[in-house]
VEXDREN-2710 file (C-alpha; in Angstrom, 1 decimal):
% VEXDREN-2710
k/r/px/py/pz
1/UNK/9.1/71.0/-30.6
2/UNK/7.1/69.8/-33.5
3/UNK/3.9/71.7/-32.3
4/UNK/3.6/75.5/-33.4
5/UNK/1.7/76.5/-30.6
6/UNK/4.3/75.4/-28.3
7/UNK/7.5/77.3/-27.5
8/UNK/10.1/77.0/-24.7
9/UNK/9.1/80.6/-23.0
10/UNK/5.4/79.7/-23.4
11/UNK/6.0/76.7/-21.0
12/UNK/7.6/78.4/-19.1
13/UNK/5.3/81.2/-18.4
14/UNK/3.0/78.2/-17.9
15/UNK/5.2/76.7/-15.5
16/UNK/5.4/80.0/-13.7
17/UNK/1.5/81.0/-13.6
18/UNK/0.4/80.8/-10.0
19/UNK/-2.5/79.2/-10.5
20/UNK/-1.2/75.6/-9.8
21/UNK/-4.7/74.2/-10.7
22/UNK/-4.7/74.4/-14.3
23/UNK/-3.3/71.1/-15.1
24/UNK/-2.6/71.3/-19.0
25/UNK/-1.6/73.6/-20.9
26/UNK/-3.9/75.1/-24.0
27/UNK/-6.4/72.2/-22.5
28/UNK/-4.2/69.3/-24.4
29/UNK/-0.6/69.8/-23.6
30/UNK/0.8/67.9/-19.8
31/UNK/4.0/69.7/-19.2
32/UNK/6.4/68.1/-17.0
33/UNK/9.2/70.0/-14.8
34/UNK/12.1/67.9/-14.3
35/UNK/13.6/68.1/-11.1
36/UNK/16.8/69.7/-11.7
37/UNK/18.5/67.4/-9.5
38/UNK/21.2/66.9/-12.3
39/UNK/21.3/71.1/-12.1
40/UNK/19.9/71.1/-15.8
41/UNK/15.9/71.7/-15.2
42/UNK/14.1/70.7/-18.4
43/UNK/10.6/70.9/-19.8
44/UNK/8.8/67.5/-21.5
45/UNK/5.7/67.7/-22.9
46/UNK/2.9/64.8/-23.1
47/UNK/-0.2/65.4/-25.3
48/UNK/-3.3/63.6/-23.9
49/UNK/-2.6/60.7/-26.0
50/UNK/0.5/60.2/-24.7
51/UNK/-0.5/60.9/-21.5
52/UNK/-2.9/58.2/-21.4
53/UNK/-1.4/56.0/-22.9
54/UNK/1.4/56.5/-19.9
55/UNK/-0.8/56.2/-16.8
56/UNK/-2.4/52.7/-18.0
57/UNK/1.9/52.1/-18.0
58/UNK/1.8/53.6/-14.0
59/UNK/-1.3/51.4/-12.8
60/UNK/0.1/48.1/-14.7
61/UNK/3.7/48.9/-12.6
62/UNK/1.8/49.1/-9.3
63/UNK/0.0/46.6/-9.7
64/UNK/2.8/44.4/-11.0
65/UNK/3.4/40.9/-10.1
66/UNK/-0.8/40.8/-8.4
67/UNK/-3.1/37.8/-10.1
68/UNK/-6.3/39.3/-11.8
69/UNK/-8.5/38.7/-8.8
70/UNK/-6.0/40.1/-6.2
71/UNK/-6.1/43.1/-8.6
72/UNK/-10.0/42.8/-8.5
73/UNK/-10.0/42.9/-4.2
74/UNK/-8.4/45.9/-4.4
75/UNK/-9.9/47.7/-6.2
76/UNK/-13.2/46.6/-4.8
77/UNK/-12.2/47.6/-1.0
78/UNK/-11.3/51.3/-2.6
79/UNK/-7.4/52.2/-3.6
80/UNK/-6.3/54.4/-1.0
81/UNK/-2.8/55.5/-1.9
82/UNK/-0.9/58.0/-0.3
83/UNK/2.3/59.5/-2.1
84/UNK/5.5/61.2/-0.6
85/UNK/7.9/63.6/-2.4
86/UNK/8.7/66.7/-4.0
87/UNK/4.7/67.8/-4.8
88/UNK/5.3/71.5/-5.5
89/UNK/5.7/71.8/-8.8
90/UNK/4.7/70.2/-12.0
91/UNK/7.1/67.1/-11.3
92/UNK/5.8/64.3/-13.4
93/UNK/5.7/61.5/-10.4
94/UNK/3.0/63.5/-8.8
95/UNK/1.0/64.1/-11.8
96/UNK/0.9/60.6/-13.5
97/UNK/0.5/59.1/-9.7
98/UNK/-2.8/61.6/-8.9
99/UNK/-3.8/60.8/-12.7
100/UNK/-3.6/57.6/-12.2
101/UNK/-5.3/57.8/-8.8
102/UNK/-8.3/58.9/-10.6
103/UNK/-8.0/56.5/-12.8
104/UNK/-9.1/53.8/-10.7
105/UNK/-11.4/55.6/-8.4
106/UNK/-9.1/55.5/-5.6
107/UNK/-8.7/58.1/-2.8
108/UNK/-5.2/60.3/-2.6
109/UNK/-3.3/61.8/0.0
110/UNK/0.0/63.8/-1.2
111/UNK/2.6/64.5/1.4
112/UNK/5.7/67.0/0.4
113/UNK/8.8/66.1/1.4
114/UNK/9.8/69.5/2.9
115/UNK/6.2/69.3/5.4
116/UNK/7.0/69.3/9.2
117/UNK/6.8/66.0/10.5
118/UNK/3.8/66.6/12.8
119/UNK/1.7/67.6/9.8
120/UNK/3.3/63.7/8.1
121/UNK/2.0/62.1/11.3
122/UNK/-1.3/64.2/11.8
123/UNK/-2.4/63.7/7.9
124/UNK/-1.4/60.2/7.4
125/UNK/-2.9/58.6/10.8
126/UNK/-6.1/59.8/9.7
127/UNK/-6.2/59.1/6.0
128/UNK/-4.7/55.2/6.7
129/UNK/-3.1/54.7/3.5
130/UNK/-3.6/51.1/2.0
131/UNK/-0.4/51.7/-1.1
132/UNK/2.1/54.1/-0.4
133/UNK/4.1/55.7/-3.4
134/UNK/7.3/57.8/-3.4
135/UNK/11.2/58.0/-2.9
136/UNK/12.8/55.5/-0.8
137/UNK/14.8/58.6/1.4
138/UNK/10.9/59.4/2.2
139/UNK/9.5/56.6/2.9
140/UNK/12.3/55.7/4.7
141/UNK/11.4/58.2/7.5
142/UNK/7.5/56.7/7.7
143/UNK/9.4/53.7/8.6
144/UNK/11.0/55.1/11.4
145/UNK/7.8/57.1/12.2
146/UNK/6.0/53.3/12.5
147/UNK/9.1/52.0/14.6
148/UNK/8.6/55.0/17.3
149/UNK/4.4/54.3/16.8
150/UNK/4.0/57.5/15.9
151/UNK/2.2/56.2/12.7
152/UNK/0.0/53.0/12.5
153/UNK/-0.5/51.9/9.1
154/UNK/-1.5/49.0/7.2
155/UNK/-0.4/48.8/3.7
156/UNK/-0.1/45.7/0.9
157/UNK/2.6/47.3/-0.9
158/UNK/5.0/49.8/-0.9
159/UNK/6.0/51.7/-4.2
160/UNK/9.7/53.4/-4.2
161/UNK/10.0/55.8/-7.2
162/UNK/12.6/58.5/-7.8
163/UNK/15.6/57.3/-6.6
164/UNK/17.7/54.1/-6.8
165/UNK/16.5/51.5/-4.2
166/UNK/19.2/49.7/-2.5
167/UNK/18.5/46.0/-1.1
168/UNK/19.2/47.1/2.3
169/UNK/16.3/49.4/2.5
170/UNK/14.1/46.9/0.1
171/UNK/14.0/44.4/2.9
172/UNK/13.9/46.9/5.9
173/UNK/11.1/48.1/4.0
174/UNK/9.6/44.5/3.7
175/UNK/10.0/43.9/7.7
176/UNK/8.6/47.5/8.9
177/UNK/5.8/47.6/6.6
178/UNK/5.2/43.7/6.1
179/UNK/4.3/44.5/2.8
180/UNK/4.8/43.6/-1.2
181/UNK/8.0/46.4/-2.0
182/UNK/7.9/47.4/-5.8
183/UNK/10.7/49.6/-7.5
184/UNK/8.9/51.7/-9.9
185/UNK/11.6/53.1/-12.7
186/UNK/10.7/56.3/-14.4
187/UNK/12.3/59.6/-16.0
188/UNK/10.9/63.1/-17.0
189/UNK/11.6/62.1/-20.8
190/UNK/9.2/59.3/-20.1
191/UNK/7.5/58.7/-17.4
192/UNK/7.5/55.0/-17.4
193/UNK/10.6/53.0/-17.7
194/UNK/10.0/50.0/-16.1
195/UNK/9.4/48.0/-12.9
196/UNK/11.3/45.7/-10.3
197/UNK/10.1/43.5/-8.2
198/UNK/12.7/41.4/-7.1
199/UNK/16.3/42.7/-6.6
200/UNK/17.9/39.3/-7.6
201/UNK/16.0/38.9/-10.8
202/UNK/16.5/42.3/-12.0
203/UNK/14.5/45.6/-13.3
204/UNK/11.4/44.8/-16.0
205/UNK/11.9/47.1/-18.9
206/UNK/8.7/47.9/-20.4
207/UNK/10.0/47.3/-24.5
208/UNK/6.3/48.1/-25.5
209/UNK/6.7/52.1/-24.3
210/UNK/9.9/52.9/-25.0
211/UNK/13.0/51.5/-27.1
212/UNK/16.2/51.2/-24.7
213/UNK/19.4/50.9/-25.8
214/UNK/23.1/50.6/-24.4
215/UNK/26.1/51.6/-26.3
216/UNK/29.8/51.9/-25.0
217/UNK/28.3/52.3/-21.4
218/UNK/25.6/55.4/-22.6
219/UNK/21.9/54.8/-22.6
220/UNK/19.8/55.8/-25.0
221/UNK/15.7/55.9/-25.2
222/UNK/13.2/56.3/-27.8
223/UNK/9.8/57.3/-26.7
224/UNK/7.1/54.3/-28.4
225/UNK/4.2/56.8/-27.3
226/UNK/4.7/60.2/-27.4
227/UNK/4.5/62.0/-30.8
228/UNK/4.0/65.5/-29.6
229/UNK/8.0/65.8/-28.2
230/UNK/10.1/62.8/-30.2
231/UNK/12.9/61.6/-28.3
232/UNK/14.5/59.1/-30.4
233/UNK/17.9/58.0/-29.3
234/UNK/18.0/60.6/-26.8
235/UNK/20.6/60.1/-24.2
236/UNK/19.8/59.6/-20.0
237/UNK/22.8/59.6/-18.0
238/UNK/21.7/56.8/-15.9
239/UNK/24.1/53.6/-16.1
240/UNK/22.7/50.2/-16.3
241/UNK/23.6/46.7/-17.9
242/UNK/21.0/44.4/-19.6
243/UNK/21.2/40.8/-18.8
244/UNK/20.8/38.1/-20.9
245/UNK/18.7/35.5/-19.6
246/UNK/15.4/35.8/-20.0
247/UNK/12.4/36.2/-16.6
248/UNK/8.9/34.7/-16.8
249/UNK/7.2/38.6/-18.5
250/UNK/8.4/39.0/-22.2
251/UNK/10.3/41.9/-21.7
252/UNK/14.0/43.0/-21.6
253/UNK/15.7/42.8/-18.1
254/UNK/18.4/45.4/-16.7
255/UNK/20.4/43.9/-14.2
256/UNK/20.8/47.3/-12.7
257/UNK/19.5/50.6/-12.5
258/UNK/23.0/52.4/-10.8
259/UNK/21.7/56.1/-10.7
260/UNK/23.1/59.1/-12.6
261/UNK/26.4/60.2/-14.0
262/UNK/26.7/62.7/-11.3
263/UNK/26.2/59.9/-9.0
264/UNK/29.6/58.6/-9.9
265/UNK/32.7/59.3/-7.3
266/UNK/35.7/60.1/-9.6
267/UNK/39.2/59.5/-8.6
268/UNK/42.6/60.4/-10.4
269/UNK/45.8/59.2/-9.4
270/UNK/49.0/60.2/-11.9
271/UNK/46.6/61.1/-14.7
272/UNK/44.4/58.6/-14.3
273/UNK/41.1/58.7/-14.3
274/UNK/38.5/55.6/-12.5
275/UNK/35.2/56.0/-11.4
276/UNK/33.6/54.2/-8.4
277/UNK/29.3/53.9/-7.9
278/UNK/27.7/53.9/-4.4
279/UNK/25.8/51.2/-5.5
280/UNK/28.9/49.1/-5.7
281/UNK/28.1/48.7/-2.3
282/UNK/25.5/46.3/-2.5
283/UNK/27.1/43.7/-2.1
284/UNK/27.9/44.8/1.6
285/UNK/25.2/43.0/2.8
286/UNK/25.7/44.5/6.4
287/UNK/23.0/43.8/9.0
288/UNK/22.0/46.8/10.5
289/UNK/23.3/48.8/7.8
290/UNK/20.0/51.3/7.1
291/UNK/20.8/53.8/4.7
292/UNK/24.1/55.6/3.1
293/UNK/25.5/58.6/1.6
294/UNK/29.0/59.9/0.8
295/UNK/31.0/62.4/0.8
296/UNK/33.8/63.1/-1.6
297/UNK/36.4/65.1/0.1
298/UNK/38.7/65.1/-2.8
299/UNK/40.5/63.0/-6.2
300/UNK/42.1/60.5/-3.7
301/UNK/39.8/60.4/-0.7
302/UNK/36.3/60.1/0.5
303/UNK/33.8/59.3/3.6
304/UNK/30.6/57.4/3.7
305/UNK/27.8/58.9/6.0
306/UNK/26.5/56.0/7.5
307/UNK/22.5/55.4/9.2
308/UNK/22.2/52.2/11.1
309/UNK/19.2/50.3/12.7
310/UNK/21.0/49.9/16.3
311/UNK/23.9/52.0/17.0
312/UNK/25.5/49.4/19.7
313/UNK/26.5/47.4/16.3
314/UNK/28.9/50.5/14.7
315/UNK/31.8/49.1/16.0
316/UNK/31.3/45.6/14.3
317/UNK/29.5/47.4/11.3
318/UNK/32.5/50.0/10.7
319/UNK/35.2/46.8/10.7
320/UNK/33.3/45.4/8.0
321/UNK/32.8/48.1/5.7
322/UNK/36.5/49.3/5.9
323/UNK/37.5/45.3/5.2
324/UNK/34.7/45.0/2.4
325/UNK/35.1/48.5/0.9
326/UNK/39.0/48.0/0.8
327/UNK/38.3/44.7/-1.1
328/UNK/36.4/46.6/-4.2
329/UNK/38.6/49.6/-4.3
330/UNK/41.7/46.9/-4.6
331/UNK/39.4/45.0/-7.2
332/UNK/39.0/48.6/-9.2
333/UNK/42.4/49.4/-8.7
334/UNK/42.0/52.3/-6.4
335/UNK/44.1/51.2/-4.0
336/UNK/45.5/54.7/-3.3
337/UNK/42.2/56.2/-2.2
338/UNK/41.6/56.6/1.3
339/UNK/37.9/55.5/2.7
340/UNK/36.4/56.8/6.3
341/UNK/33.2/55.9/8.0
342/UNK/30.7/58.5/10.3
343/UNK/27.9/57.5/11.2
344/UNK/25.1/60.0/11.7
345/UNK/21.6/60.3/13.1
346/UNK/19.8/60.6/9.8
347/UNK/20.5/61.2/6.0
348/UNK/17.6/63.7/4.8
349/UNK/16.9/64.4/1.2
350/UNK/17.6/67.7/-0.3
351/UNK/15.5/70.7/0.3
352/UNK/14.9/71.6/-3.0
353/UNK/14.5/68.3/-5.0
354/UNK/13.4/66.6/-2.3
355/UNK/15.4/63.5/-3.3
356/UNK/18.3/62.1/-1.2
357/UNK/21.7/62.7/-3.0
358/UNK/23.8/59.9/-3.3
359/UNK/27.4/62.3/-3.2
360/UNK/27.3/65.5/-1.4
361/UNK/30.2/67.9/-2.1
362/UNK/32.9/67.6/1.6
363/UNK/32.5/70.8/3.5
END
């Protein structure tokens, strides 16, 4: 830290103080508490400059891609955004989006992850979000809420944070909701990374807040804004690839945001090491295909837990996956690991991150 009245046990004392109201710490510090789901909990600190200077980064993301007097009508008619994650805790996606809530005078309505389903239904039917924030796993399950009419919403756009975003749930997320879908990309070290609003042209990085560099597959950021914690080249395990051409905003584009080293199925054969991503899977492009999550069973083998739309397609679904998924394992030379399909009722996100794992350890 370059602050003397800061220290790690300080914050986290601060962290631990059970009185959850008092937002900052020593009236000028915003501490954020990392999720942990990479198992290495970290504190990062904001000073109100920064943290300013942050939010203006959130409400330019959610209203990404909106003409001026789009942006004008909605603000007029009253924000009323409703946000769905992990909320216990000093998790920087809650703070910056009730910050940022306030911020433009719109109402809020924050549901946790881990709350019992008739309290989701019970809170949300009568608080009629217009913008709903959070992860994809989450809002995932509204979906399904809307499809059984538990819930009856009306919403312009839908704001997946948190998580990676696959293209099958974008557009099942465009047809339940018939709504604008943003990908909103943020970290702990900084809370605003960039934006996406279109899978084929890529993920905005905003060059303005941070400095983002790839190097011999390794990202590295350096914070633009915050002076009170410097990260400068600090490593993120998150993988993506920078594209080349440039889009229609004057910023650097990622051609993919492919989630977290420990997202990564490994695979050794004879020594050997080779590495395959979930997201690799993309390219499926498998109707009915809802959302995924796998299972490594061991260094030659795995299973994908599959979610479909209509369950009377699994059959056809299941052929395709085995004939596609064989095709990119031949194509990364893994043609000695062994693939199975289950499908399942529902994949739920963890109970203590609240964030839906991409690999779960095989039982």
């Amino acid at each position: 830290m370059t602050q003397k009245d800061l220290s790690q046990q300080k914050l986290i004392q601060f962290d631990n103080d059970k009185n959850k109201n008092k937002k900052t710490f020593k009236n000028k510090y915003h501490i954020v508490h990392s999720s942990g789901s990479t198992g290495k909990p970290a504190y990062f600190v904001y000073d109100n400059k920064a943290w300013e200077s942050m939010l203006i980064g959130v409400i330019r993301a959610a209203l990404w891609d909106m003409s001026m007097p789009q942006i004008l009508k909605y603000l007029f008619k009253k924000p009323r955004i409703l946000y769905i994650a992990a909320t216990d805790g000093r998790y920087g996606g809650a703070m910056a989006v009730g910050d940022g809530i306030e911020g433009v005078k719109g109402s809020q309505l924050f549901i946790d992850i881990n709350m019992p389903l008739k309290e989701w239904i019970k809170k949300i039917n009568a608080f009629q979000p217009n913008m709903i924030v959070g992860y994809p796993s989450a809002i995932k399950i509204l979906g399904e809420l809307i499809e059984k009419r538990a819930l009856n919403v009306n919403v312009f756009r839908v704001i997946s944070c948190g998580e990676p975003l696959s293209d099958n749930l974008r557009q099942y997320f465009k047809k339940v909701f018939h709504s604008d879908v943003i990908n909103f990309y943020g970290a702990s070290e900084s809370l605003v990374l960039g934006v996406e609003a279109d899978f084929q042209e890529g993920m905005y990085l905003f060059d303005d807040m941070n400095y983002i560099e790839v190097e011999n597959g390794n990202m590295y950021i350096t914070s633009l804004y915050n002076y009170v914690q410097p990260l400068i080249r600090y490593q993120i395990t998150d993988r993506l690839k920078m594209k080349k051409e440039k889009g229609k905003y004057p910023f650097t584009i990622a051609e993919n945001i492919v989630g977290r080293e420990e997202d990564i199925l490994w695979f050794e054969n004879k020594g050997k090491k080779e590495f395959l991503h979930p997201l690799a899977i993309e390219g499926f492009c498998i109707e009915g295909l809802l959302d995924y999550q796998f299972r490594q069973l061991s260094c030659n083998s795995f299973e994908m837990l599959a979610q479909t739309s209509d369950s009377s397609k699994n059959i056809d679904i299941k052929s395709e996956m085995l004939s596609q998924m064989k095709k990119i394992l031949n194509e990364k030379h893994l043609e000695y690991v062994k693939f199975y399909v289950e499908f399942i009722d529902k994949i739920l996100p963890d109970k203590k991150t609240g964030k839906k794992k991409l690999i779960v350890k095989g039982e």
